[in-house]
N, C-alpha and C positions, 0 to 999 in steps of 0.2 A: 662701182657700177660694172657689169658683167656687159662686155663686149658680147655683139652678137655673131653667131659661129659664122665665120667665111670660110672656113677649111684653112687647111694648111698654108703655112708662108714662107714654105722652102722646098726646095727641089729632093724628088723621095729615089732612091734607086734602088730597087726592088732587086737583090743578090740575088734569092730566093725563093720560091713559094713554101715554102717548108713552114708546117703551125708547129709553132713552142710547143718542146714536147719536156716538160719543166713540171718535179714533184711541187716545189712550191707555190704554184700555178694556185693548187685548190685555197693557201691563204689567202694569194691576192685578189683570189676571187671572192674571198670571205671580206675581205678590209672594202672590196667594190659595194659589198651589200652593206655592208653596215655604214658607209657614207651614202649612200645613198636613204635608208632609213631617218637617218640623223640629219638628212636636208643640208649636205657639204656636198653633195655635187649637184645641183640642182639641173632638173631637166629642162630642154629646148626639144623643138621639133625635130626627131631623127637621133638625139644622142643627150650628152650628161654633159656640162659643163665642171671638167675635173680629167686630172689623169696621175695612175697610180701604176708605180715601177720598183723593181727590186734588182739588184747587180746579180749578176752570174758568176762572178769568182772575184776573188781578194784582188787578184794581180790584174786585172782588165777594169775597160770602161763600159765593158757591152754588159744589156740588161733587157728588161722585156719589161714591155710597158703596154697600158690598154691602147686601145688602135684609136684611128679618129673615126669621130659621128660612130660610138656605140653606148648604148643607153643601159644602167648600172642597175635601171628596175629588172629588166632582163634577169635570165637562168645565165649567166656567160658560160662561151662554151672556148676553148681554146683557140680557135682559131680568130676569136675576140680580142688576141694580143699579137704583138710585135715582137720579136726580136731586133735590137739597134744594136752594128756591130761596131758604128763608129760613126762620128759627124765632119765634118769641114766648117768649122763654125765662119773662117771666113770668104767663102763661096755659096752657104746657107746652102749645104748638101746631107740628107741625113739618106745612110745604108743601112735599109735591113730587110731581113726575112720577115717572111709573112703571104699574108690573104689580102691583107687589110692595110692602109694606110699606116703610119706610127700614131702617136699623139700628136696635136700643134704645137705639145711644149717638147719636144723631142730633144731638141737643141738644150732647152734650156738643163733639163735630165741630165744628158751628158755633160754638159761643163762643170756641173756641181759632182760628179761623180768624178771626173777628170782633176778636183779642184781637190779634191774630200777625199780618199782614201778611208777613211774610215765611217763614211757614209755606205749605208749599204741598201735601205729604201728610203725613197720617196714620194712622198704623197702628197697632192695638190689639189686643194678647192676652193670651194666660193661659199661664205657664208657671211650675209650682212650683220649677224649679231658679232661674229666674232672681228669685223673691221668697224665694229662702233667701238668695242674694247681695247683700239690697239693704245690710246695714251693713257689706259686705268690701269691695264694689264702691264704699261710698257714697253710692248710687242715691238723688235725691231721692223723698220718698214725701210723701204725702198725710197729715196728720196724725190723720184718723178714720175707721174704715169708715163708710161709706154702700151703699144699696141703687144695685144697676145702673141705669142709664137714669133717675138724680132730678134734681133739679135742686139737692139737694142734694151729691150727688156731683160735678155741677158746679161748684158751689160750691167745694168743694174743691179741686176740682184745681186753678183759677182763681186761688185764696190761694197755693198757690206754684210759678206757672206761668213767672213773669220771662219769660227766652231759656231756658230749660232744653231740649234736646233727648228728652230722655230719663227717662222718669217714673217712680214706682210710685204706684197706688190700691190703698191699704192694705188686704192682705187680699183683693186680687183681681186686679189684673194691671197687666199695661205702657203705659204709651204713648207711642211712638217720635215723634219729627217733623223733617222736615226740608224743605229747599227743593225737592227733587225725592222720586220716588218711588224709585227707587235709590240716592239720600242716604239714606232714613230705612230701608228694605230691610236694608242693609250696617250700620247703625248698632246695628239690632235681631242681625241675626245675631254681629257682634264681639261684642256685652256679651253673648250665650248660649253663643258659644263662652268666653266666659272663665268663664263660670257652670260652664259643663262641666268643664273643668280644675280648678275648685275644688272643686268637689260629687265628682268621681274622684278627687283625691288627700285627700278627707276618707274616703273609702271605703278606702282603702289602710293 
């Protein structure tokens, strides 16, 4: 079940006004559209339930990620993303440049990139076919629900993060990761189409 949006659940400090000015930008705004298409980030009133980030360099943990309350049916335009140059996970303080807000999962982005070096996007939604599939498919899940955007939720995912590619947060949605953004893109859409196949011939 998809928590309803209350905004952010940590403290933003805006370094910046400065919009991401990032070649990569026009993929992630490709991977925005086609989850959205594909009904993985579903909408609410004001914006998309879902947020989709990529790392800035090998050696760092800063990345740009989509902002909060912005909607993926939209044309995005740049200044629809964040820049995060770093978090305080335990004072739930997240820095960055921008117009806009971060994501609510902003925190969570970061520690998986701080955790992962060889993670380099990530991508996060909600989609009920694919958390009906998580014990056909095997799909590692999160052992307790927590609230969106905690640092308990963090916590979670963190406890069984190892190399896994491919996650569930119990109760609430996906998180894809991979070396590129077209690795983790293709990864999310095979385990939904196989959701699909499964969830149709349970229908039959």
């Amino acid at each position: 079940m998809v928590e309803s949006y209350q905004g952010t659940k940590f403290k933003t400090e805006i370094i910046g006004e400065e919009v991401p000015n990032n070649p990569r930008l026009e993929e992630l705004k490709h991977w925005c559209q086609i989850f959205h298409k594909c009904d993985l980030t579903p909408q609410y009133e004001g914006g998309s339930y879902g947020n989709l980030s990529f790392r800035l360099q090998d050696d760092e943990d800063q990345f740009i990620i989509t902002s909060s309350q912005i909607g993926f049916s939209d044309w995005l335009q740049d200044y629809c993303f964040t820049r995060v140059s770093s978090c305080d996970l335990r004072k739930r303080i997240v820095y960055a440049y921008g117009v806009k807000s971060p994501s609510s999962e902003s925190m969570l982005h970061y520690a998986i990139y701080h955790q992962r070096n060889d993670v380099h996007a990530i991508f996060h939604g909600h989609s009920k076919k694919i958390l009906s599939c998580v014990k056909k498919l095997k799909i590692p899940e999160t052992t307790q629900e927590e609230p969106y955007g905690t640092a308990e939720l963090v916590q979670r995912v963190l406890e069984i993060l190892d190399n896994k590619s491919f996650l569930i947060m119990k109760n609430h949605g996906f998180i894809s990761l991979g070396s590129t953004m077209e690795e983790t893109g293709k990864l999310t859409l095979q385990i939904y189409k196989k959701c699909l196949q499964i969830t149709s011939s349970r229908a039959v």
